[in-house]
C-alpha positions in Angstrom: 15.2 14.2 29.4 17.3 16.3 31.5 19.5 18.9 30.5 22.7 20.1 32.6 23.7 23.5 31.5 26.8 24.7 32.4 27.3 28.6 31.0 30.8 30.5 32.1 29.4 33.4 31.0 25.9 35.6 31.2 26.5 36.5 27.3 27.0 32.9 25.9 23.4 32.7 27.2 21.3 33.6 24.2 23.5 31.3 21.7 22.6 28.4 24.4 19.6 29.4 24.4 19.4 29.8 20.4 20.7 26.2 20.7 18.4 24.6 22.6 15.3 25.9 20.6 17.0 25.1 17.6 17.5 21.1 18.6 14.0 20.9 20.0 12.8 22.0 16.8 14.6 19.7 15.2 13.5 16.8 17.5 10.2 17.9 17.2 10.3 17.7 13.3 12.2 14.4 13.5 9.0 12.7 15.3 6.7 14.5 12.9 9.0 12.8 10.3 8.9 9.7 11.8 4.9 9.6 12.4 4.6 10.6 8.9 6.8 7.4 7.8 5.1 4.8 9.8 1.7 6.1 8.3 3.2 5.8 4.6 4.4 2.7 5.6 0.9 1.3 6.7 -0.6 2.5 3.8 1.7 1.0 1.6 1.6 -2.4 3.3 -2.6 -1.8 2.6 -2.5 -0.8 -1.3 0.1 -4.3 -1.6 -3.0 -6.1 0.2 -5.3 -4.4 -2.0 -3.4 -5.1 -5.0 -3.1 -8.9 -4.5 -6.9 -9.3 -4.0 -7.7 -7.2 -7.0 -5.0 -10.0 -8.9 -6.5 -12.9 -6.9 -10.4 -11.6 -8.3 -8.9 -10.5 -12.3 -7.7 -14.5 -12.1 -11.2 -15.5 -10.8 -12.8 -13.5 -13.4 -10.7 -14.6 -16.3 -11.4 -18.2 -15.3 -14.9 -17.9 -15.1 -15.2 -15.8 -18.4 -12.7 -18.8 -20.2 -15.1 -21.5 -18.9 -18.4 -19.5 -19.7 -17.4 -19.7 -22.8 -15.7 -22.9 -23.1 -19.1 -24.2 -22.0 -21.5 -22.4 -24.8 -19.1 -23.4 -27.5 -19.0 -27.2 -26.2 -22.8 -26.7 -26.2 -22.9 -25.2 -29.9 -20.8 -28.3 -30.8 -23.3 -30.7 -29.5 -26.5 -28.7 -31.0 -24.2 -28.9 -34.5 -23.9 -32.8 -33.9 -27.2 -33.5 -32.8 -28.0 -32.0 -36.5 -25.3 -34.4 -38.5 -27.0 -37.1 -36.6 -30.1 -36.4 -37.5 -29.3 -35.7 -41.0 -27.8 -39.2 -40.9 
């Protein structure tokens, strides 16, 4: 970027100068700033990712546990009529 300076006089130098440090400071925070965003945005965007495959595996999970044990009480109830039956 360039920068035309126009100063009437030798002592409004400093404050110019003053000035100019100050806003490239402040532009050189605001890019820190804006670094630090897109990285907190990225990491957001990863723990949402995260998040949904830890769901999509709890659902998994909870389905297999539910049929697990659907299954050994359907087999208990056959065991229990293989008995009646036999008693018959």
């Amino acid at each position: 970027m360039t920068v035309i300076i126009r100063c009437p006089t030798i002592k409004k130098l400093p404050l110019l100068l003053s000035f100019l440090l100050f806003y490239l400071q402040v532009s050189s925070d605001k890019e820190v700033l804006r670094h630090e965003t897109e990285e907190q945005k990225e990491r957001v965007l990863q723990l949402e990712k995260s998040e949904r495959a830890l769901e999509l595996d709890n659902e998994r999970l909870a389905f297999k546990v539910e049929y697990e044990s659907f299954c050994k009480n359907t087999q208990k109830i056959i065991i229990i009529l293989k008995g009646l039956n036999n008693d018959l």
